[in-house]
Every structure is written in C-alpha cells, then in structure tokens.
N, C-alpha and C positions, 0 to 999 in steps of 0.2 A: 138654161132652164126653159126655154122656148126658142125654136131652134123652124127656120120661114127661108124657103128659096134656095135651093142650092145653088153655087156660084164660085167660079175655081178665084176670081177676083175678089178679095175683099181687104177691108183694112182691121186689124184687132186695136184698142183702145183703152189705154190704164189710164186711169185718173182715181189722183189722192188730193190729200189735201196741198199738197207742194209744185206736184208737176204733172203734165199731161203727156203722154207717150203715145204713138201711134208707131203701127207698125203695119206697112202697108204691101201685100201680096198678091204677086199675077197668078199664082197656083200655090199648087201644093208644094214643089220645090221654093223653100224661102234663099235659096242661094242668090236670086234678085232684089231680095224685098229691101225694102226701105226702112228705114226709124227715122221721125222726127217727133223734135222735144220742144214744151214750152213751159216754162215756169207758170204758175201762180197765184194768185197773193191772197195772202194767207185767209180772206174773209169771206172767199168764193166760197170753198168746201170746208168746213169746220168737221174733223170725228168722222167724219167720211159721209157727211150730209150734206145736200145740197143746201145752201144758203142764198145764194145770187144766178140766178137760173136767167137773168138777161145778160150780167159779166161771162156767165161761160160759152150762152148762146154768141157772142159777139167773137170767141176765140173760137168757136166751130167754125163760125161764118168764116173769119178770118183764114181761117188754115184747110178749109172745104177743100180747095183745091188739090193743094198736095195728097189731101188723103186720099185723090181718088173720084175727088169732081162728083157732081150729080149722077143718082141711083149708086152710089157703091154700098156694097152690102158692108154693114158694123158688127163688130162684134163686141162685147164689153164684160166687166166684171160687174157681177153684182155684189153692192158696197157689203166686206166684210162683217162690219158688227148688222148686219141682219140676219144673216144666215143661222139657222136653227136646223141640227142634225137630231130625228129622232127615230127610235124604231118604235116599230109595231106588230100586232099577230091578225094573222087573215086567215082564214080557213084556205085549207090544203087545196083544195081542188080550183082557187083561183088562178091561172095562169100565169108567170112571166109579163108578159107583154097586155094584160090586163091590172095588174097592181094598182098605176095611176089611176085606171078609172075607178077602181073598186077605191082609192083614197079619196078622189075626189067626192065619190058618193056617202061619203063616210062619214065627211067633215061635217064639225061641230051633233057629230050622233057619238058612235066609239073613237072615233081619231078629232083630238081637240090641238089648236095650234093656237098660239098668244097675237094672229094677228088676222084682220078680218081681207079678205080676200088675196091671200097669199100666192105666189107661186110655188108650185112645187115639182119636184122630179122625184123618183122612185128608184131605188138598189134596192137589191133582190141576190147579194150575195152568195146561199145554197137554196137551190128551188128547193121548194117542196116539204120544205121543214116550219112553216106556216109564221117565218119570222120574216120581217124587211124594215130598211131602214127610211126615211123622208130624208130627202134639201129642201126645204123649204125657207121661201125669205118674204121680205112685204113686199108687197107690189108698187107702193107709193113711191119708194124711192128710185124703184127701175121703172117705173114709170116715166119720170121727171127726164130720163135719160133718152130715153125712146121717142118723147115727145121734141125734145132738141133736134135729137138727129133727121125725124121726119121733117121739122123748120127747114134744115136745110136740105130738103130734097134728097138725104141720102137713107136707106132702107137697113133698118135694126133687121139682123141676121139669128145673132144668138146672144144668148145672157148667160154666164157662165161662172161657177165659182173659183176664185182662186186656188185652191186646194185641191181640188178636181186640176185644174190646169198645170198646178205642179207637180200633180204625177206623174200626169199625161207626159210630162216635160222629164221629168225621172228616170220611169220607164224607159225612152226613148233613148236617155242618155246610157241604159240599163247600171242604173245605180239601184234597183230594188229588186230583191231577192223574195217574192212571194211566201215562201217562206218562214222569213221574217217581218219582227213587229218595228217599224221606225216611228220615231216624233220627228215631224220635218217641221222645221221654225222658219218662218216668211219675214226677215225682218226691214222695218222697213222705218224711215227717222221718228215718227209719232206713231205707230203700231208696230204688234206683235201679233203674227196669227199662227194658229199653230193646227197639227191634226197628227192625229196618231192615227197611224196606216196600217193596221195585222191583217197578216194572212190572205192577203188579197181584195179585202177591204176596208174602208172608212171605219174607225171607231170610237173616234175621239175628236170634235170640231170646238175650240178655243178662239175668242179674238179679246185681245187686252189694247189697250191703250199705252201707251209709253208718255208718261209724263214730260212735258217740253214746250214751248211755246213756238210755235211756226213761225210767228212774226221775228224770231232770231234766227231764223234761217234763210240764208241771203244765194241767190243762184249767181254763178258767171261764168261764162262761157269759156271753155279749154281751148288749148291750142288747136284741140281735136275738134275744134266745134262743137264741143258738148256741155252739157248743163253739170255743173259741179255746185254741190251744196256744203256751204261753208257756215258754223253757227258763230256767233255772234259774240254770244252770253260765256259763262266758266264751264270748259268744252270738261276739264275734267270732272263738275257735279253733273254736266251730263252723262258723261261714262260709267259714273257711280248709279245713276240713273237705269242707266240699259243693263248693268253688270245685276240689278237687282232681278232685273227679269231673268237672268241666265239660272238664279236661284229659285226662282217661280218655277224654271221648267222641271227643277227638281222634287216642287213639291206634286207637280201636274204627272210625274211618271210614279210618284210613289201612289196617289190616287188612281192612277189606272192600275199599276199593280195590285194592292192591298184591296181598297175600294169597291172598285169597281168588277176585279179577276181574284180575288181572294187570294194572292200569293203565286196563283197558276201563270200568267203571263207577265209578263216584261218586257220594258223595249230594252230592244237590242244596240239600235243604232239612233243616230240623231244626225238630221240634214241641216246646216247650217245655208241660208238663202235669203235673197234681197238683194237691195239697193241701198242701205244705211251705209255711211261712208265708216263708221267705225266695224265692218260685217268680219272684218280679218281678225280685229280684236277679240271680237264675240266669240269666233269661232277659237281663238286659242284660251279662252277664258274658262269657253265649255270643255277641252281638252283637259285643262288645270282643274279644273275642277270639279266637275263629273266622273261617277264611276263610271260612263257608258262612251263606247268608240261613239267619235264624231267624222263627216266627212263634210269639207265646203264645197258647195257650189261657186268657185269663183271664176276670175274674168278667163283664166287659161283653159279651165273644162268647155266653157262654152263656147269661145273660139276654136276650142280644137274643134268640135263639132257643128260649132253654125260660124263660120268666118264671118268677121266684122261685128258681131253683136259682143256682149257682154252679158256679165254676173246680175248687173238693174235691170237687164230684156227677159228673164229665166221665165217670169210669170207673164210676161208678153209672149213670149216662141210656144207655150204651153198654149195658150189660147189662140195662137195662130195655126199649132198643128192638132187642132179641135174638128173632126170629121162631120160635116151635116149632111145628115141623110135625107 
C-alpha cells in the first residue's frame, strides 16, 4: 500500500499471532532466498494486533542479522482484519493513474472510510466505466510496524495485503483462469481470510477469526529444522471448530451469488491455502462437502515450483515476487 526505494535485496515478513517468518532475497530469482522462523508467545500479537511492541522489537533486534543486517529493505503484510475493500463512482474523464489522488481528495466529502487517516491503494479494473474499487486499511497498526523496523535500522519497502499477494502467487503458479470466479481461503491456525477473485478482479474481501486459544499451541522444531505447531487442548473440538468455517464458506458463496449478483454469477472454484496444520483435511472436507471444484495449494505444488519452500511460505513467495516500481 506504500511501496519507497527500489532494491533487487530485500527481506518479505509474515507475522501472526503464533510465528514470525522471514524470507530473505538477493533479487528477483528466489532460487537463493532464505526462510527463517521464530515462534511467539501468544501475548505479543493477539487478533492480529500489536500488544507488546518492545517483546517484538527485541525479536527484530535479535534476528536483524540474518534478515539482511542494517538498511535491508522490508516488506510486510498489513494485519488482515483491517483491510476494507470498497468501490466507488468517479467521473469518466478521471484518469487511471489519477484515481488515488482524486480518492485522496475526496475523503470524508463523497468517499467516507470508518477510519481516520487510513492507507489506501486504488483498482480500477475497466477504465472508463466511472466505477473503482479502495484497499484501504488504518494506518495505526502499519504504523506500529514501520516504526520497529526503522529501530532497527532496516528501511520499510512495501505494505502489502495478503490477498493481493496470493494472487500474485496464483497467477504465477498459473492456477487462475481470468475467466473464472474463485474463493481462495488463506487458512491459517486462528484465522480465516478469504477473497473472491472474478473476472480479473477483487470482489469480495472477508477476514473471520477461527475460535481457539494460542496459548494451546505449542511450536518444536522438526527434524527439518522447522517450527511445527502442535495443539495442546481436544484437537478434535478443534476440527469441529475449523470444519465450521468450511460451512461459512458456503454461506459466503451463496451471498455472493444470490446477494450480491442476483443469481448471475458464481464461483466456480475454491483455493484451499495456508499454514494450518489440519489445511489437507480442510481441503478434503470442502471436496465432501461443497458443490464447487476445489484445488490445494500444498507442500508438492510449491516445491515443484520454488524448491525448498513449502505450502506455509505461499503468502511469503507472493509477497516476495511483489514488483516495486
């Protein structure tokens, strides 16, 4: 959403409430890049809000190095439940590449947004038909992030939404047919975010919560060296938990349908994606249970095409092959 310095080096940067991910690149070929993972604990980030802004400074500081040492440029997500997708009408003769200013000038006259000094970007999906959509999100909590990373001397690059970065990542893997309308589901141990993709653009932005306590969820390290999360509590009223969402998606397609398209469109397909250690099950749940083809993002798609990464990096590689211009 604010995009400063271009630079073939940089690091991309997922942080939820469980785990922090880095993923660290000399260019634009990620066949080099890096990932490192750190756990943690569960009272830093609550809901995808900062809460402890010196525990997390102290794990930047801590891991500055590997990400790429002093001045590396950051890239990061901006926290899910703020992002607000809205359209809007502008007069015809506004430009493309003018939109954002004509919103910016706009705000709180015709274009109203529920938060005060927000970030925003602009889609503009058919010129010329006097319609576009907002990302807009608050500033306060991408704020919080940009001010860490300047502590430690390293230079915020871009802010980026996940959704956007899992097309990006889609696209690439060419899992989306223009064409077609998908729901692609991000799932992840305590959220859900979801977006419905027609026709070559955004038309639907979702983020829910998934019921569960973090503090039962315990990391330890794999053979692989890698952070594996293990829950603690009755794994299967957790299941029953996530399976509830999988019926949510169903009433979120019947809404876009009927709702929102009067019966005219439909999604077609549904992307199964994330890092949720139950994401295999998810995905054969929506199989069983949906009338709509599904396809998983899992650990074999993504190796076949980025060697060494996995199915948890999908919304990392998306936001690493994020072009700034």
């Amino acid at each position: 959403m604010f995009n400063k310095n271009k630079k073939n080096s940089h690091v991309s940067i997922e942080i939820n409430d469980y785990v922090i991910r880095a993923l660290v690149s000399k260019g634009p070929d990620l066949s080099q890049a890096e990932v490192f993972e750190a756990a943690l604990r569960h009272e830093i980030i609550d809901e995808a809000t900062l809460k402890d802004e010196m525990a997390l400074f102290e794990i930047f500081k801590e891991n500055a190095s590997k990400w790429g040492g002093r001045n590396q440029h950051v890239r990061f997500f901006v926290p899910d439940p703020t992002v607000l997708l809205k359209s809007f009408e502008h007069p015809r003769d506004v430009e493309a590449n003018k939109l954002k200013e004509y919103v910016q000038m706009e705000l709180g006259h015709s274009i109203h947004l529920p938060f005060q000094d927000p970030l925003i970007d602009v889609y503009d999906p058919t010129e010329g038909d006097g319609q576009a959509m907002i990302f807009a999100a608050a500033s306060e909590e991408v704020n919080k992030y940009i001010n860490l990373f300047l502590d430690i001397n390293m230079q915020p690059q871009a802010a980026d939404i996940r959704a956007l970065c899992n097309l990006r990542l889609l696209e690439n893997l060419q899992m989306i047919d223009n064409e077609k309308t998908y729901l692609i589901s991000n799932w992840l141990v305590n959220e859900l975010s979801i977006c419905i993709y027609s026709n070559g653009h955004v038309d639907f932005l979702r983020y829910q919560q998934i019921p569960t306590a973090i503090s039962q969820w315990h990391a330890k390290t794999s053979e692989e060296n890698e952070l594996e999360f293990t829950y603690e509590g009755d794994l299967e009223d957790y299941r029953m938990t996530v399976m509830d969402q999988v019926l949510e998606l169903d009433r979120i397609m019947n809404f876009f349908r009927f709702s929102l398209h009067k019966g005219e469109k439909s999604v077609d397909e549904i992307i199964v994606m994330g890092d949720n250690p139950l994401l295999e099950s998810i995905y054969s749940y929506i199989q069983d249970t949906l009338a709509v083809s599904a396809k998983l993002v899992d650990d074999a798609r993504i190796n076949k095409n980025y060697p060494g990464f996995k199915a948890k990096h999908a919304s990392l590689l998306g936001l690493a092959l994020k072009e700034i211009e």
